[in-house]
C-alpha positions in Angstrom: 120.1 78.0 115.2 122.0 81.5 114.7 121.5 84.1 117.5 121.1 87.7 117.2 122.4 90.8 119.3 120.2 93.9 118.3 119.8 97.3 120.1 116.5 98.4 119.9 115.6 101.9 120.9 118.7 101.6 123.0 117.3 98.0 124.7 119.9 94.9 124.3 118.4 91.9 123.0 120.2 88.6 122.6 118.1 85.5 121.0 118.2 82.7 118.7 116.0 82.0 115.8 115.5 80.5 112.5 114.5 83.5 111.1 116.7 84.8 108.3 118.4 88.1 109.1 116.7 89.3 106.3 113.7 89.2 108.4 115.2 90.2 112.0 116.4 93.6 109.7 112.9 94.2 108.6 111.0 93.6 111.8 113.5 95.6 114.1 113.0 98.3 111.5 109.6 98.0 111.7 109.3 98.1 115.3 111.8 101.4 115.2 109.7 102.9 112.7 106.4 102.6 114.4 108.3 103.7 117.7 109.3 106.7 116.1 105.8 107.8 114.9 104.3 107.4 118.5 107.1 109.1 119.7 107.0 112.2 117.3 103.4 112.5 118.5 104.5 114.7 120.5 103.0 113.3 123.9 105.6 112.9 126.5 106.0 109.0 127.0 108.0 106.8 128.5 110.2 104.2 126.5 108.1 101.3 128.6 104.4 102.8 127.3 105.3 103.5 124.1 107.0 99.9 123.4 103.4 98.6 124.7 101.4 101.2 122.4 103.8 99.3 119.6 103.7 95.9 120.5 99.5 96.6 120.7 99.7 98.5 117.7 101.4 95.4 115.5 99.4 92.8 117.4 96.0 94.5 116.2 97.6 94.4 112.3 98.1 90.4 112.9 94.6 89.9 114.1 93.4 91.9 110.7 96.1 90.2 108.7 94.8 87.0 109.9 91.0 87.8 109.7 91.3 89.1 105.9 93.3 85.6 105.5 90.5 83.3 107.0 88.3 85.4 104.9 90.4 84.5 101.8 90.6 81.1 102.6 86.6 80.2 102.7 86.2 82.4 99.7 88.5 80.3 97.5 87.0 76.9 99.5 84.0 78.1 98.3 85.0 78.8 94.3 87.3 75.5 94.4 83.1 74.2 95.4 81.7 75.8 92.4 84.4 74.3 90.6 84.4 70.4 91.5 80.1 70.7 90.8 
């Protein structure tokens, strides 16, 4: 399993994954980015609270991500249905 060193908004983080680095790239950009919009908000934070508002803020787009995914999945149970009648 490869491991990862990564500084993120100045925080060191060592892990391992399976994850391609492909994917580590895109979600520590990710994070970075959306840490950067709360910041430029111009409210005066600190790094701890606005890491939270983040971590909040892409835990509410996997609960929707998931939800329009159930949502896909009984729709196309329900036309594979239709189909076998």
């Amino acid at each position: 399993m490869p491991s990862y060193n990564l500084s993120i908004m100045g925080l060191e983080l060592s892990f391992k994954t399976d994850a391609e680095p492909e994917r580590i790239n895109f979600a520590k950009d990710l994070v970075e980015q959306r840490y950067n919009m709360l910041k430029a908000g111009g409210k005066t934070l600190g790094k701890e609270k606005l890491l939270a508002f983040v971590a909040l803020g892409l835990a509410d787009d996997i609960l929707v991500s998931n939800q329009r995914l159930d949502e896909l999945q009984a729709r196309l149970g329900e036309l594979l249905t239709k189909i076998d009648e």
